[in-house]
NUBAZA-191922 format. One record per residue (C-alpha): residue number from 0; x, y, z. Coordinates in nm, 2 decimals, padded with zeros to 4 digits. Layout:
N
<pt><k>NUM</k><px>X</px><py>Y</py><pz>Z</pz></pt>
...
This chain:
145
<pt><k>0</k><px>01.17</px><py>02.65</py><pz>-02.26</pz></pt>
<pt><k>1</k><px>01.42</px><py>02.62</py><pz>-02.01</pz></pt>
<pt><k>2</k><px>01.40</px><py>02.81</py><pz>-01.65</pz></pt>
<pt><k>3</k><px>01.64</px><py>03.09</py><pz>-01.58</pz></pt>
<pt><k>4</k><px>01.80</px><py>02.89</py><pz>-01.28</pz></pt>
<pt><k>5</k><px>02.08</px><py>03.07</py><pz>-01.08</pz></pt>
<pt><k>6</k><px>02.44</px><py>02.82</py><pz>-01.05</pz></pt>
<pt><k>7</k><px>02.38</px><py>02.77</py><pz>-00.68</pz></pt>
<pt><k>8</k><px>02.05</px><py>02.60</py><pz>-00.70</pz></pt>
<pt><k>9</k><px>02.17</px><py>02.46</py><pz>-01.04</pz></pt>
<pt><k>10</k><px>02.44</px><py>02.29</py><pz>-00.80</pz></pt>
<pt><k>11</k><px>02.26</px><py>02.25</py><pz>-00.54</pz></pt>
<pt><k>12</k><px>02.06</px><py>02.01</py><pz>-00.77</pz></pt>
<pt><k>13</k><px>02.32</px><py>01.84</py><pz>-00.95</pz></pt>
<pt><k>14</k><px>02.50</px><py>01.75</py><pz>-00.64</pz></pt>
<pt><k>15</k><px>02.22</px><py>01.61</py><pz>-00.46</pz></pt>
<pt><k>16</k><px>02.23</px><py>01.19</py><pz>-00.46</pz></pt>
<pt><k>17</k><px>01.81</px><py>01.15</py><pz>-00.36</pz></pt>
<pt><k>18</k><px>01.55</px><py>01.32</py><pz>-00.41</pz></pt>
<pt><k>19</k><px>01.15</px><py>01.24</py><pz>-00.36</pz></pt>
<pt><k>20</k><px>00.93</px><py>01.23</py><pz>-00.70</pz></pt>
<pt><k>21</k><px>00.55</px><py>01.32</py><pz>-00.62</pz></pt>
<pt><k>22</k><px>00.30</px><py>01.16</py><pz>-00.89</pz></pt>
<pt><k>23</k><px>-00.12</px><py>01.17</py><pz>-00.92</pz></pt>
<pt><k>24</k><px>-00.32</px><py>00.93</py><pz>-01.09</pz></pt>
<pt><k>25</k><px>-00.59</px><py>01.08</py><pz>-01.32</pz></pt>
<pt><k>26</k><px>-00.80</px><py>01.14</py><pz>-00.97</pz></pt>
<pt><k>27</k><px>-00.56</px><py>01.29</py><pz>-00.85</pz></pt>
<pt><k>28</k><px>-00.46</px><py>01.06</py><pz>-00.62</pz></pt>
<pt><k>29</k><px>-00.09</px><py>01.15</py><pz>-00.49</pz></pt>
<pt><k>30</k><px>00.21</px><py>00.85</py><pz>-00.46</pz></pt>
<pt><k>31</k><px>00.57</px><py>00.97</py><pz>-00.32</pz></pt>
<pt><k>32</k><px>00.90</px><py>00.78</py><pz>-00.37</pz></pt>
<pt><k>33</k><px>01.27</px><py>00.85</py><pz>-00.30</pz></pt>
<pt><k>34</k><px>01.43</px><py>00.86</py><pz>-00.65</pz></pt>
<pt><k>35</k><px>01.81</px><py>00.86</py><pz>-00.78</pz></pt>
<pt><k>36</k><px>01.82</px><py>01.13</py><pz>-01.06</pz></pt>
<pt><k>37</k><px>02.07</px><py>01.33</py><pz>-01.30</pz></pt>
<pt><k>38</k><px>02.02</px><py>01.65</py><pz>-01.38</pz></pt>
<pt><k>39</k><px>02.17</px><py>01.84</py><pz>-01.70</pz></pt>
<pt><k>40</k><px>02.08</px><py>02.19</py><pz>-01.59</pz></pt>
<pt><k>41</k><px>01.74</px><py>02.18</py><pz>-01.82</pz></pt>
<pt><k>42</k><px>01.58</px><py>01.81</py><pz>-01.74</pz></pt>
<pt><k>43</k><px>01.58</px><py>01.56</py><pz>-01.45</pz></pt>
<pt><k>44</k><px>01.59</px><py>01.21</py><pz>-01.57</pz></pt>
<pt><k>45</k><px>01.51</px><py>00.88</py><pz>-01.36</pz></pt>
<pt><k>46</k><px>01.60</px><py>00.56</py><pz>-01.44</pz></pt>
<pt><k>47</k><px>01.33</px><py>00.26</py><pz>-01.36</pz></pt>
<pt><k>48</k><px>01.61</px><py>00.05</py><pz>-01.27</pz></pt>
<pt><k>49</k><px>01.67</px><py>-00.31</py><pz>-01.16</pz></pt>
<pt><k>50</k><px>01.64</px><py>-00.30</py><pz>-00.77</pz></pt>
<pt><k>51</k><px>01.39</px><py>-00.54</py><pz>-00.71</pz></pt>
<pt><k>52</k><px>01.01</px><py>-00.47</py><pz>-00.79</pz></pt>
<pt><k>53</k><px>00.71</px><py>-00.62</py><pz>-00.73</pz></pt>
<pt><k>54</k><px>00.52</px><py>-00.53</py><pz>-01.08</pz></pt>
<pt><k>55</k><px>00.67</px><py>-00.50</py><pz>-01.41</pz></pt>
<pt><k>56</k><px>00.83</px><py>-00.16</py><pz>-01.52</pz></pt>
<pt><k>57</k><px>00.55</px><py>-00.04</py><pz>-01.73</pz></pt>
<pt><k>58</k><px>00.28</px><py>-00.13</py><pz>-01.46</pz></pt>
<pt><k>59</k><px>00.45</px><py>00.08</py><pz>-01.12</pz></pt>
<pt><k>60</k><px>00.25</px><py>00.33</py><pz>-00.98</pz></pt>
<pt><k>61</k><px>00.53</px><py>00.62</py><pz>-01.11</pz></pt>
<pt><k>62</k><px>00.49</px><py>00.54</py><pz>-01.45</pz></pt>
<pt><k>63</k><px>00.10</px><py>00.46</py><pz>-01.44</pz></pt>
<pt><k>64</k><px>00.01</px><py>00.77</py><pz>-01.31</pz></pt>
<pt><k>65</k><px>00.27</px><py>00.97</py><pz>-01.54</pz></pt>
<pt><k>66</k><px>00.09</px><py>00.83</py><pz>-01.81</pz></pt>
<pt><k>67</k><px>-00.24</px><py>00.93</py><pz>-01.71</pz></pt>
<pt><k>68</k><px>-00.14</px><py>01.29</py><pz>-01.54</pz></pt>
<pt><k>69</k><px>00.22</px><py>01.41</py><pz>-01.66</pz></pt>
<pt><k>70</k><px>00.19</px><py>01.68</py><pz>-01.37</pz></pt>
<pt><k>71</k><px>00.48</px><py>01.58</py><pz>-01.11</pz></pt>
<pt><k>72</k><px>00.69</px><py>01.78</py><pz>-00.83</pz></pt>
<pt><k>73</k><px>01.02</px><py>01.68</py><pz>-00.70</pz></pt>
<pt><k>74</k><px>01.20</px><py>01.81</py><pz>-00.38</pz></pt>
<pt><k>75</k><px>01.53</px><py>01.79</py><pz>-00.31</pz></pt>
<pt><k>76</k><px>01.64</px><py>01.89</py><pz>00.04</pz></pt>
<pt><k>77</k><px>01.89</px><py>01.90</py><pz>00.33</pz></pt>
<pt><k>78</k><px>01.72</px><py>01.84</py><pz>00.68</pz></pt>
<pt><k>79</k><px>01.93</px><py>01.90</py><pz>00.99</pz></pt>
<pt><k>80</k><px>01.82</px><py>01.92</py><pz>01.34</pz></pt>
<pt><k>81</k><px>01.93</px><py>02.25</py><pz>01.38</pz></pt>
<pt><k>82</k><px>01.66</px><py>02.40</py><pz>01.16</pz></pt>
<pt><k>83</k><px>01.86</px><py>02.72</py><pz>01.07</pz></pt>
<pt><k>84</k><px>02.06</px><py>02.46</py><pz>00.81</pz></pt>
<pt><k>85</k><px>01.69</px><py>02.41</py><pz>00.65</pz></pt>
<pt><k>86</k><px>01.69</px><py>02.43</py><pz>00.27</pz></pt>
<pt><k>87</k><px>01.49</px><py>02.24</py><pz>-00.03</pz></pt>
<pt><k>88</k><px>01.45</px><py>02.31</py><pz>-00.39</pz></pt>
<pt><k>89</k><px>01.13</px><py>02.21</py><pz>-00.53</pz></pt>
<pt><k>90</k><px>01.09</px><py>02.16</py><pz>-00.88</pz></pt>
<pt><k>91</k><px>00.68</px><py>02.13</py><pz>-01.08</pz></pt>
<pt><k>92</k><px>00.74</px><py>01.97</py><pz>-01.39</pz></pt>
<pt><k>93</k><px>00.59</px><py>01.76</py><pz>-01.66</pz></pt>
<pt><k>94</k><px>00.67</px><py>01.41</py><pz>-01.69</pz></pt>
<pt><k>95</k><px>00.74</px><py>01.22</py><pz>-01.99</pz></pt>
<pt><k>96</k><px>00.85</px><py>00.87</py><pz>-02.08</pz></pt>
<pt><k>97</k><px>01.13</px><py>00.83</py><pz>-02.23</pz></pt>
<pt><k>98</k><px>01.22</px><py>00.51</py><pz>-02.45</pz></pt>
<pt><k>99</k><px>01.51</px><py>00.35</py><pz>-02.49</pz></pt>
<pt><k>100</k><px>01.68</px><py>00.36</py><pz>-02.84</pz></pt>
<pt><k>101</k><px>01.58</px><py>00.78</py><pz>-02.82</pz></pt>
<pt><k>102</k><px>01.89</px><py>00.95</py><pz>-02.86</pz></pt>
<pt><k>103</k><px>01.78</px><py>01.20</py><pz>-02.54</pz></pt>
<pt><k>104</k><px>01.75</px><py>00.80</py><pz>-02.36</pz></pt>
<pt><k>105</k><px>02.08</px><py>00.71</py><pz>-02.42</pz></pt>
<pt><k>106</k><px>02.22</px><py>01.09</py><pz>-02.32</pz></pt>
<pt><k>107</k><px>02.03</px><py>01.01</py><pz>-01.96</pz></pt>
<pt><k>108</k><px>02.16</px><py>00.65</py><pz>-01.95</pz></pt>
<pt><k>109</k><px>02.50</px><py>00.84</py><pz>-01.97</pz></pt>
<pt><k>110</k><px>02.43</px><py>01.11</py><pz>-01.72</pz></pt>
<pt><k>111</k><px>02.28</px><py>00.83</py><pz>-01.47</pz></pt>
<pt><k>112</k><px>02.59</px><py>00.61</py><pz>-01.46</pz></pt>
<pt><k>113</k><px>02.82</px><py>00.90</py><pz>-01.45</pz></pt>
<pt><k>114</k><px>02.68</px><py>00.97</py><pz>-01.10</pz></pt>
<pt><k>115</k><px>02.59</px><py>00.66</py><pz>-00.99</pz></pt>
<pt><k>116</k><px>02.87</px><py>00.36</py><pz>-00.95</pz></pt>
<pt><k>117</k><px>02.55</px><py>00.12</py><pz>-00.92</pz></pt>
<pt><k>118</k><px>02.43</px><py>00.17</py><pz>-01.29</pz></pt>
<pt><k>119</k><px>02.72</px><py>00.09</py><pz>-01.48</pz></pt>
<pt><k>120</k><px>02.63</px><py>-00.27</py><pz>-01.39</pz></pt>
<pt><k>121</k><px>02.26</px><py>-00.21</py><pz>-01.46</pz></pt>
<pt><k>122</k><px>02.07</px><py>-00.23</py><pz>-01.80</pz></pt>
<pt><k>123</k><px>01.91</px><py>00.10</py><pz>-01.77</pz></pt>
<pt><k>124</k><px>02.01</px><py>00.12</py><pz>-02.12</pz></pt>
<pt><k>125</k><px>01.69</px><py>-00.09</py><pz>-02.18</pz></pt>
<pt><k>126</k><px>01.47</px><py>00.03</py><pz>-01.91</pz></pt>
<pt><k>127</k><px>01.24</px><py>00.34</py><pz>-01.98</pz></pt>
<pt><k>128</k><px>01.34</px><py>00.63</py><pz>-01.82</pz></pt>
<pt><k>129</k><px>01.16</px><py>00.92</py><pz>-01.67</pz></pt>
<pt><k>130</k><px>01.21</px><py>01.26</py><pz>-01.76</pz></pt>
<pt><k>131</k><px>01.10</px><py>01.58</py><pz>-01.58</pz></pt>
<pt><k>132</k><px>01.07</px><py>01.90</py><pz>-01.76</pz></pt>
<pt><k>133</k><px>01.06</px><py>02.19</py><pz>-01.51</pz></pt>
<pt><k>134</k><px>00.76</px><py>02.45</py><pz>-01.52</pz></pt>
<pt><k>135</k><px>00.86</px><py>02.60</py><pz>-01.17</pz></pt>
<pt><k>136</k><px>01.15</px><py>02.61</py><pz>-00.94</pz></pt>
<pt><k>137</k><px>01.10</px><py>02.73</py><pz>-00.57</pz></pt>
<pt><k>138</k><px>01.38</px><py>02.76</py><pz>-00.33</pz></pt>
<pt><k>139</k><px>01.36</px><py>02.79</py><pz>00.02</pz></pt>
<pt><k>140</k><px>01.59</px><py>02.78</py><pz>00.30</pz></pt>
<pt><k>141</k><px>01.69</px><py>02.91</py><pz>00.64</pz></pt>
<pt><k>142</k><px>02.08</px><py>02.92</py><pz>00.53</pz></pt>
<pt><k>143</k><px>02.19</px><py>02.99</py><pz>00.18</pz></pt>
<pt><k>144</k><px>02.27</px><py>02.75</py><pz>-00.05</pz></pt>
């Protein structure tokens, strides 16, 4: 069921380039990363991607834990010295993932390289992909959005 989200935050989302993915391991043990995402206004999908790695796909720490405890957050923020500019979205979600040949997959693959130059050349097309459905969206900022 998809979250009533207003078309600022919606943007706010969409227009971001990074954002940080928060996973736990079944004990709950937490693991942050930047991540490059799309967003269609209902699901965030992440590619794993070809920038170098030192494990294969299946076996990072992201995809591990998702496997193990789908329960992830994401933040996406602007910081600014002058903390009046403050503002982050953060999104609770479950985690799925997503395998290539899915029809949902290859709608991702085409969200992913619309927004980012760098994918065109990659084979995310034959990578799994993560995919976050929201359960919660909190916004919070000193300035609007």
């Amino acid at each position: 069921m998809p979250l009533d989200l207003d078309e600022t935050t919606q943007k706010f989302i969409r227009e971001h380039r990074v954002a940080r993915l928060a996973t736990a391991d079944a004990d709950g043990q937490p693991a942050v990363i930047p991540i490059c995402y799309a967003f269609d206004g209902e699901s965030i999908f992440t590619p794993v991607d070809e920038k170098p790695k030192k494990v294969a796909p299946r076996q990072l720490k992201r995809v591990r834990n998702i496997l193990s405890n789908p329960r992830v957050a994401v933040v996406v923020d602007d910081y600014s010295e002058n903390w009046s500019n403050l503002v982050y979205v953060l999104i609770s979600g479950l985690a799925q993932i997503i395998e290539p040949g899915a029809h949902e997959h290859a709608r991702a693959v085409e969200l992913l390289r619309a927004k980012y130059k760098q994918y065109r050349s990659m084979k995310i097309d034959e990578r799994v992909i993560i995919k976050i459905t929201p359960t919660r969206i909190k916004r919070w900022g000193a300035r609007d959005l």
